[in-house]
C-alpha positions as a Markdown table, in Angstrom:
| # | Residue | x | y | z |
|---|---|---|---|---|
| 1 | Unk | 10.7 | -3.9 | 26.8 |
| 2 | Unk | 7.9 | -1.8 | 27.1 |
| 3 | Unk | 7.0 | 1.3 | 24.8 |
| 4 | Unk | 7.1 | 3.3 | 27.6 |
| 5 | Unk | 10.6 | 2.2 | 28.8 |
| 6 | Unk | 12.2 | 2.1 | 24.9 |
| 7 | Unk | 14.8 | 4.4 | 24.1 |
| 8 | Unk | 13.2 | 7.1 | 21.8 |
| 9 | Unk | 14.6 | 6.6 | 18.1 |
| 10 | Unk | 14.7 | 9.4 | 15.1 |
| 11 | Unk | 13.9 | 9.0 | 12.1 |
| 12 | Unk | 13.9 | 11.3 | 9.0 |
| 13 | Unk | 11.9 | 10.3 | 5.6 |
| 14 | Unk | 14.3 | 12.4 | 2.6 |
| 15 | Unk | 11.2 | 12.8 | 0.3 |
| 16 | Unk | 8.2 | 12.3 | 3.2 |
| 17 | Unk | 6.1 | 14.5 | 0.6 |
| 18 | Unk | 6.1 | 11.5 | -2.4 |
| 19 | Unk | 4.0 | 8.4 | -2.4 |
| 20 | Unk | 6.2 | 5.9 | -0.6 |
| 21 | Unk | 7.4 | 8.5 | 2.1 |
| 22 | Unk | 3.7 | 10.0 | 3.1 |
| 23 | Unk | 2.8 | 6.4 | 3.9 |
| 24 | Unk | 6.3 | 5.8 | 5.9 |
| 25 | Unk | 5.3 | 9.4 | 7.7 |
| 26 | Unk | 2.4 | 8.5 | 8.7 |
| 27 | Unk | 2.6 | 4.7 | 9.4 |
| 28 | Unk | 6.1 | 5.0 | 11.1 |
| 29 | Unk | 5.0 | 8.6 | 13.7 |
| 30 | Unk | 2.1 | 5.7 | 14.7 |
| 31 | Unk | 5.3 | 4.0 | 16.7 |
| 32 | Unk | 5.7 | 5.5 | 20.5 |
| 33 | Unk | 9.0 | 5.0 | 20.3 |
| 34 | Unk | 9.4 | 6.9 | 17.2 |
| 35 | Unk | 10.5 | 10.3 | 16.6 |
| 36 | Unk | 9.5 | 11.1 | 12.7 |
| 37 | Unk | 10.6 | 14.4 | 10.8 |
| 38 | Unk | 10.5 | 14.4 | 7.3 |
| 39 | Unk | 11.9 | 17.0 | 4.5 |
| 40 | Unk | 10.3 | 17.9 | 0.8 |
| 41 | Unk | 10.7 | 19.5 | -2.1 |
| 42 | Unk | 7.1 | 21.1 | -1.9 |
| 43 | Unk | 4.6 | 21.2 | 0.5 |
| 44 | Unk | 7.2 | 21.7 | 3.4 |
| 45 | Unk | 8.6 | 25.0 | 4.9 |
| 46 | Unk | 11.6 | 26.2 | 7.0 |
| 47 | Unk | 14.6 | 23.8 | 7.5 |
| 48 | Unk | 12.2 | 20.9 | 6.1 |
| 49 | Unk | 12.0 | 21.9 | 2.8 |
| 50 | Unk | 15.2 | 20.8 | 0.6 |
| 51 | Unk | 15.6 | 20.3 | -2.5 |
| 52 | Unk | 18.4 | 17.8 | -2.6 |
| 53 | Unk | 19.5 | 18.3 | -6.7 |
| 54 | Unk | 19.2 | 22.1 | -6.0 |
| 55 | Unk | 21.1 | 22.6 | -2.4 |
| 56 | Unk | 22.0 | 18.8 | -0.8 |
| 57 | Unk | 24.3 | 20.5 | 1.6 |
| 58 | Unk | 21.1 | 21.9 | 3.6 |
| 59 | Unk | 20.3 | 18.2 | 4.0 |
| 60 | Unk | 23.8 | 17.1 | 5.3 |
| 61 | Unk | 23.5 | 20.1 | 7.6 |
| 62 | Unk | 20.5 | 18.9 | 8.9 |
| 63 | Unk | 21.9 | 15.3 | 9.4 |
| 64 | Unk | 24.7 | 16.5 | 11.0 |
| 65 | Unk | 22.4 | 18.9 | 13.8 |
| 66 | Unk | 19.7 | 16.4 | 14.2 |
| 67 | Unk | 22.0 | 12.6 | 14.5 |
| 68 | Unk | 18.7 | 10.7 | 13.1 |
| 69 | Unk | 18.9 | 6.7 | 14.2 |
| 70 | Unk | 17.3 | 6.0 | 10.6 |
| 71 | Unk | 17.4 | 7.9 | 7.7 |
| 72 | Unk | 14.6 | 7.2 | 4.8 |
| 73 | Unk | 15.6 | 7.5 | 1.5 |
| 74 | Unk | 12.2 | 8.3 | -0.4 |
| 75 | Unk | 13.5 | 10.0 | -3.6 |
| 76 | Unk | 13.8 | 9.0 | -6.9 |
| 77 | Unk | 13.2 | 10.2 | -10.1 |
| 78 | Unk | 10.8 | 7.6 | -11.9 |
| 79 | Unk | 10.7 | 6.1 | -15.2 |
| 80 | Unk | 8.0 | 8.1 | -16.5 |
| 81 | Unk | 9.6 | 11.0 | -15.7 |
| 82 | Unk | 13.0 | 9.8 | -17.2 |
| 83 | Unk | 11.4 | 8.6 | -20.6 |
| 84 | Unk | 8.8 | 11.9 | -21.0 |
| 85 | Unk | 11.7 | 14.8 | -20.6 |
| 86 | Unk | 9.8 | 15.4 | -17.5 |
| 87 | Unk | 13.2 | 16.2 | -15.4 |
| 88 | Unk | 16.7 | 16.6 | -17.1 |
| 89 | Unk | 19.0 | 13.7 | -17.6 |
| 90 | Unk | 21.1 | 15.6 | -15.1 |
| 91 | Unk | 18.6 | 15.9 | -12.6 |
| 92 | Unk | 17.4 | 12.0 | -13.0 |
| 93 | Unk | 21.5 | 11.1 | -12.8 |
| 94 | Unk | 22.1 | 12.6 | -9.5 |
| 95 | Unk | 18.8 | 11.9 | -7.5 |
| 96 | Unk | 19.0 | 8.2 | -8.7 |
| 97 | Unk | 23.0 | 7.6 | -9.3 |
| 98 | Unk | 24.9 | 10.5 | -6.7 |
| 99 | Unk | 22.9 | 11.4 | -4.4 |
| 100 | Unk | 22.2 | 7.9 | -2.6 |
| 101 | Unk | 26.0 | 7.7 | -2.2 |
| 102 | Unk | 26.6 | 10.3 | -0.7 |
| 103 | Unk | 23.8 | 10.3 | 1.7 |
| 104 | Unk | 25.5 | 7.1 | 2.8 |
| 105 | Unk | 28.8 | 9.0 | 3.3 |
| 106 | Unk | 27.2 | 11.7 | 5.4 |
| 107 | Unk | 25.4 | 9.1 | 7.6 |
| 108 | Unk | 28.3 | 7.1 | 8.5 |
| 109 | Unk | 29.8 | 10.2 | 8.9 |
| 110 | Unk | 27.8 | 10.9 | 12.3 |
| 111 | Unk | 26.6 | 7.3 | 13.1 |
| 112 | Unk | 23.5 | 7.2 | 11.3 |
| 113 | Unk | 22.0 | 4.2 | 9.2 |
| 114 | Unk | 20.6 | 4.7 | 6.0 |
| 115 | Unk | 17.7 | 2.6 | 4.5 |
| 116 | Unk | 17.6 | 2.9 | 0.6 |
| 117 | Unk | 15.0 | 2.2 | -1.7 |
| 118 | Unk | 15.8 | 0.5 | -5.3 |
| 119 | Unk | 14.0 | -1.2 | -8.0 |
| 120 | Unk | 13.2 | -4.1 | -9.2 |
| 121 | Unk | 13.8 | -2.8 | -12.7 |
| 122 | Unk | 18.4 | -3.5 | -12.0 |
| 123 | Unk | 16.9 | -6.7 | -14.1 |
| 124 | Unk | 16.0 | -6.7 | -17.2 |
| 125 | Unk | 13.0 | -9.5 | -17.0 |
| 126 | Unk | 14.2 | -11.4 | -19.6 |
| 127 | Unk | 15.7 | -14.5 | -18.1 |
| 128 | Unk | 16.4 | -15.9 | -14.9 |
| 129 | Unk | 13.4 | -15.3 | -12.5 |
| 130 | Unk | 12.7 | -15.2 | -9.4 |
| 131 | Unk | 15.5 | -12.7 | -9.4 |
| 132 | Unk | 17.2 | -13.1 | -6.1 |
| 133 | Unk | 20.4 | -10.6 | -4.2 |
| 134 | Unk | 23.1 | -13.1 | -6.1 |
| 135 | Unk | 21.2 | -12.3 | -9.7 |
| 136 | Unk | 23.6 | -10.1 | -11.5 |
| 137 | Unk | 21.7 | -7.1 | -12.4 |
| 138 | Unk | 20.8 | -6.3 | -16.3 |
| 139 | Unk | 19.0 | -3.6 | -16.7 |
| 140 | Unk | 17.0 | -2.8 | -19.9 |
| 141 | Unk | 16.9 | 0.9 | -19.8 |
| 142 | Unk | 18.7 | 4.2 | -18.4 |
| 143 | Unk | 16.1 | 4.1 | -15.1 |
| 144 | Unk | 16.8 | 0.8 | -14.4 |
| 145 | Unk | 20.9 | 1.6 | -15.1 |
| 146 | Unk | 20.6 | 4.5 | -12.6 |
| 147 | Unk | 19.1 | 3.1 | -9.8 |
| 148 | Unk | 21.7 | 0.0 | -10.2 |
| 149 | Unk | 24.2 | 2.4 | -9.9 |
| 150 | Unk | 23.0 | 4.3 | -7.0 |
| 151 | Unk | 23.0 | 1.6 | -4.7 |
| 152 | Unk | 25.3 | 2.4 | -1.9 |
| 153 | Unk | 27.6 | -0.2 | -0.1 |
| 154 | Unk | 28.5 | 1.7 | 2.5 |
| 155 | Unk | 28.4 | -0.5 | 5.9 |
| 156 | Unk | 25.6 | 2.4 | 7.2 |
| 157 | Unk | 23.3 | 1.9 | 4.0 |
| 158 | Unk | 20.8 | -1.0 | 3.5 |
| 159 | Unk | 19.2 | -1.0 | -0.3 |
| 160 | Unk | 16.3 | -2.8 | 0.0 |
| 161 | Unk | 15.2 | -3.8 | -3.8 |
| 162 | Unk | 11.2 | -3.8 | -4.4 |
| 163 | Unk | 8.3 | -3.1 | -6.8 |
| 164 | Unk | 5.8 | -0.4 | -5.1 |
| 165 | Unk | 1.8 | 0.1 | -5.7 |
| 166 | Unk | 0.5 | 2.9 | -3.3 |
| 167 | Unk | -1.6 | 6.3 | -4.0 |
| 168 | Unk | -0.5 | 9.5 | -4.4 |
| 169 | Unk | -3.7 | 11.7 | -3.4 |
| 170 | Unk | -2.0 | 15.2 | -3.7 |
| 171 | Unk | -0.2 | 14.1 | -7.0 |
| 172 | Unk | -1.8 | 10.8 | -8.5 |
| 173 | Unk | 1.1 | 8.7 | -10.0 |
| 174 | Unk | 1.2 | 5.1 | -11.0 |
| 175 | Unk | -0.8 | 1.8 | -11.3 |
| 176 | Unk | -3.5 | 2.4 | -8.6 |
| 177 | Unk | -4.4 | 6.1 | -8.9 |
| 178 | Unk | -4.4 | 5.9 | -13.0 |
| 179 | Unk | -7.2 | 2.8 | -12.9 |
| 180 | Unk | -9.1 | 5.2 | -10.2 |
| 181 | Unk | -8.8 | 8.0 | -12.5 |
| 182 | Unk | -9.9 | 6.6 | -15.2 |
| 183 | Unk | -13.4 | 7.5 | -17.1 |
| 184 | Unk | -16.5 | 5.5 | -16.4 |
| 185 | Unk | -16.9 | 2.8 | -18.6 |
| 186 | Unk | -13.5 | 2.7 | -19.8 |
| 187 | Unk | -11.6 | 0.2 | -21.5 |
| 188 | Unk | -8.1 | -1.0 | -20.9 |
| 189 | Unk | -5.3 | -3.3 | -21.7 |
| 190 | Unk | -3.9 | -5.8 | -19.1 |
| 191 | Unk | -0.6 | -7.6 | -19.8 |
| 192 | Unk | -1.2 | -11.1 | -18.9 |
| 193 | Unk | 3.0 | -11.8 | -20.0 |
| 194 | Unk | 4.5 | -9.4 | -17.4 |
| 195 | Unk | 4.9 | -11.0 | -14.1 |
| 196 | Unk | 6.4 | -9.3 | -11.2 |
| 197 | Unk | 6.1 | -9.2 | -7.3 |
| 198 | Unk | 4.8 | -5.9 | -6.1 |
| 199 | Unk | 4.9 | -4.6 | -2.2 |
| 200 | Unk | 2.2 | -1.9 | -1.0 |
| 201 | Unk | 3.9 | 1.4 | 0.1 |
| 202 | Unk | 2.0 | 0.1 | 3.7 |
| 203 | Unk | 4.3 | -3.1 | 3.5 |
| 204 | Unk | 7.1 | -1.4 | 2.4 |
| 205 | Unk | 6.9 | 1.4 | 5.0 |
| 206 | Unk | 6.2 | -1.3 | 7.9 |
| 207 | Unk | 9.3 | -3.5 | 6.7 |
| 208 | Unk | 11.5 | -0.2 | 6.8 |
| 209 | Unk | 9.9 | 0.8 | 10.7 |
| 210 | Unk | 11.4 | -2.4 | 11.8 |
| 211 | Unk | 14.5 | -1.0 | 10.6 |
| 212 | Unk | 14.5 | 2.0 | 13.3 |
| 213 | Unk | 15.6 | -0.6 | 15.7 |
| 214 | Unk | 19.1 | -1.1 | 15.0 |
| 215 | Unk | 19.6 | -4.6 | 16.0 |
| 216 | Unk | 17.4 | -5.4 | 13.3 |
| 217 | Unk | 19.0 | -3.5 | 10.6 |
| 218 | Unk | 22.2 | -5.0 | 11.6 |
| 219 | Unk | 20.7 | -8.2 | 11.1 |
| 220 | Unk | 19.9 | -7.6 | 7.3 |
| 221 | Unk | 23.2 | -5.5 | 6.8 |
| 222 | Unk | 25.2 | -8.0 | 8.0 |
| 223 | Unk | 24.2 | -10.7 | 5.3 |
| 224 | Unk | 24.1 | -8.1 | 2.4 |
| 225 | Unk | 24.3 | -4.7 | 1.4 |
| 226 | Unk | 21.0 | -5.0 | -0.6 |
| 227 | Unk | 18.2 | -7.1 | 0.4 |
| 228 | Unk | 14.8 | -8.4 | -1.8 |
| 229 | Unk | 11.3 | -7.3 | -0.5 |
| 230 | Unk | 8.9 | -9.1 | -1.9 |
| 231 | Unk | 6.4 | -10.7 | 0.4 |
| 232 | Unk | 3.1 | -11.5 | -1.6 |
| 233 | Unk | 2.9 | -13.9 | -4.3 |
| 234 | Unk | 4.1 | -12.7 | -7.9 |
| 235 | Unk | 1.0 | -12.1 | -10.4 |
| 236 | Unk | 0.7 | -10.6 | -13.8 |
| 237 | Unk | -0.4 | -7.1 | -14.9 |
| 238 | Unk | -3.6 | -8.6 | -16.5 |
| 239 | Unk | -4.5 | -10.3 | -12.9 |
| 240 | Unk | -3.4 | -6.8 | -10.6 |
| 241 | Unk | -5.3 | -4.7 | -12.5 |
| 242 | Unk | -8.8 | -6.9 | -12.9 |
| 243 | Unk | -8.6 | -7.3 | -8.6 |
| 244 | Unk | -8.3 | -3.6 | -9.0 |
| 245 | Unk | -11.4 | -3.1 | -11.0 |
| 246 | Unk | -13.5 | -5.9 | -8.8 |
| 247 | Unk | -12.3 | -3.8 | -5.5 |
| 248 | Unk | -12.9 | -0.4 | -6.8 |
| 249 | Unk | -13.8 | 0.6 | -10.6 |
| 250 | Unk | -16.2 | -2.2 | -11.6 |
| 251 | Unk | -17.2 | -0.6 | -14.4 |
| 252 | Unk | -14.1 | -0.5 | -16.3 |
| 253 | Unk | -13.4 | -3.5 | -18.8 |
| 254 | Unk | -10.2 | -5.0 | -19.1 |
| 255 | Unk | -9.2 | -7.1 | -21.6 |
| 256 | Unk | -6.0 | -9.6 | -21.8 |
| 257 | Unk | -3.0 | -8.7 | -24.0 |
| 258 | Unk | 0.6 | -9.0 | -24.4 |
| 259 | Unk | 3.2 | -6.3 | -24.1 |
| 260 | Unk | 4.6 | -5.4 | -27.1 |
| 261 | Unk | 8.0 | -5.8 | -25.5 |
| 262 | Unk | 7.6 | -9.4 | -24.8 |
| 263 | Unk | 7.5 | -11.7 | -22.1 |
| 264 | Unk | 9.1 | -10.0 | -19.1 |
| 265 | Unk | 9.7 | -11.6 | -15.4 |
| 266 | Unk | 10.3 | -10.0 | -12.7 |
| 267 | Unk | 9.6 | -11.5 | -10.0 |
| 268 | Unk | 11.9 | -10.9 | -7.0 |
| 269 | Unk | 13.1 | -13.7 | -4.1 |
| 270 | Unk | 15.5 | -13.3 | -1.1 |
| 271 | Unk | 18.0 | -16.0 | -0.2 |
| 272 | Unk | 17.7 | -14.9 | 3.5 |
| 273 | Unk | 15.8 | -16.7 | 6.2 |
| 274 | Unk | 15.2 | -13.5 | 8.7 |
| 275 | Unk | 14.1 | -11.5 | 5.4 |
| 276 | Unk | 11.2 | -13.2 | 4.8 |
| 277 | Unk | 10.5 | -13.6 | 8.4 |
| 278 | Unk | 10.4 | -10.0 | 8.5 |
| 279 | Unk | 8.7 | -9.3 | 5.2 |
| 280 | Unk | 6.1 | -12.6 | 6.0 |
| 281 | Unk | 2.1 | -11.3 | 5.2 |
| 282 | Unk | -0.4 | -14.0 | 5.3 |
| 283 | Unk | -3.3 | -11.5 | 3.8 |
| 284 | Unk | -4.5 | -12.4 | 0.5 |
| 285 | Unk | -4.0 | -10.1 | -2.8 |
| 286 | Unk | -7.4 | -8.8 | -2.5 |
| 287 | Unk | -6.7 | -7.8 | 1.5 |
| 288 | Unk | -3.4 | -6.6 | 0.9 |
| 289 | Unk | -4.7 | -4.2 | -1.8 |
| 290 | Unk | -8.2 | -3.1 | 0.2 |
| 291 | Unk | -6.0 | -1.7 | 3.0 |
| 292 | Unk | -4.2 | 0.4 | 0.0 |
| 293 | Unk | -7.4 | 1.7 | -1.5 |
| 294 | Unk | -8.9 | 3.6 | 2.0 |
């Protein structure tokens, strides 16, 4: 079928203003078949801007007026924020533990599928690597906990589990942005005994477009309420950070060092044939990350 003959799909990102839903904004409103709207706590206006901990109802009223195809999940409250009293253990228990249930509810409610992001941090790392959908989950701290727990089942939700790299440019926030920001000439500590399979927030977002389509996401939903993304080859922190500083800060120093929690693993796997199909990227680390860094 051609684009121009495709039944035209909505979409709505929940959270299009953070770091994994910009890219799914942009990457996804490139699709001609695609319609894209997206909602946020800042930098939005009028019916786009909700704050879901604040007023959630504005966002079910949405859903109910608009009858998206696909609706994004893109919030979360990270660890970070959890650990540094950055938001309230109320807030941080709702966004990661409520709310993605009962965005499920409300979507099944007026035929709507719901594609929710998770963590890889439901496992602990300490045992049992590559973690795949059958791994029970063990999480080491109250982030990992709540995101385990907020992992709908409904039959309209799909929690697809992952590790994400990206940029933030309006608000810099993880791995990539902090070895950007950091001062000429610095020195830093890689972890060469943590291992764990990141996605970019371009993979991520381009796994989730193929989602839109509704014959696909009953393909994955069908085998599992949660699925593994994971479609590069796991590393260490040590080895993602140097590629980071021989692509873009080479005059940084980083030196090799364990964590002082230990030797942690998480590397991710699927059991299912069509999800690495789907998730399949032939690009080396060094490409993969390039197209991140632009």
């Amino acid at each position: 079928m051609s684009p121009d003959s495709a039944p035209l799909r909505r979409v709505l990102v929940v959270g299009g203003t953070g770091m994994l839903g910009r890219t799914c904004v942009r990457q996804l409103s490139d699709d001609p078949v695609l319609r894209v709207d997206s909602t946020g706590r800042v930098d939005t206006s009028g019916e786009w801007q909700i704050d879901v901990h604040q007023d959630p109802t504005r966002l079910w009223s949405l859903l109910r007026r608009r009858r998206y195809d696909l609706v994004i999940n893109g919030i979360g409250v990270l660890r970070a924020a959890m650990s540094g009293g950055a938001v309230s253990a109320r807030e941080a228990s709702y966004i990661n533990a409520v709310f993605p249930h009962e965005l499920a509810e409300c979507a099944a409610e007026v035929g709507s599928s719901v594609v929710h992001v998770s963590t890889d941090a439901v496992f602990s790392g300490r045992g049992g690597a590559p973690y795949d959908e059958a791994a029970p989950p063990d999480p080491a701290d109250r982030y990992g906990a709540s995101k385990w727990v907020g992992e709908p089942e409904s039959p309209a939700a799909l929690t697809i589990r992952c590790s994400i790299v990206g940029r933030h440019r309006a608000r810099p926030q993880g791995l990539i942005d902090w070895i950007l920001g950091l001062p000429s000439g610095a020195d830093v500590h890689g972890f060469t005994d943590y291992r764990w399979t990141p996605a970019t927030t371009a993979q991520v977002a381009r796994f989730i477009g193929r989602l839109a389509d509704r014959t696909e996401f009953d393909r994955l939903r069908n085998l599992s309420p949660v699925v593994h993304f994971a479609p590069n080859p796991p590393l260490t922190k040590w080895a993602m950070i140097d590629m980071l500083r021989t692509l873009a800060r080479p005059d940084v120093r980083v030196e090799e060092t364990d964590s002082r929690d230990g030797p942690v693993d998480l590397s991710l796997t699927t059991r299912f044939e069509v999800c690495r199909e789907m998730s399949a990227d032939a690009r080396s680390w060094p490409d993969i990350l390039s197209e991140v860094l632009l």
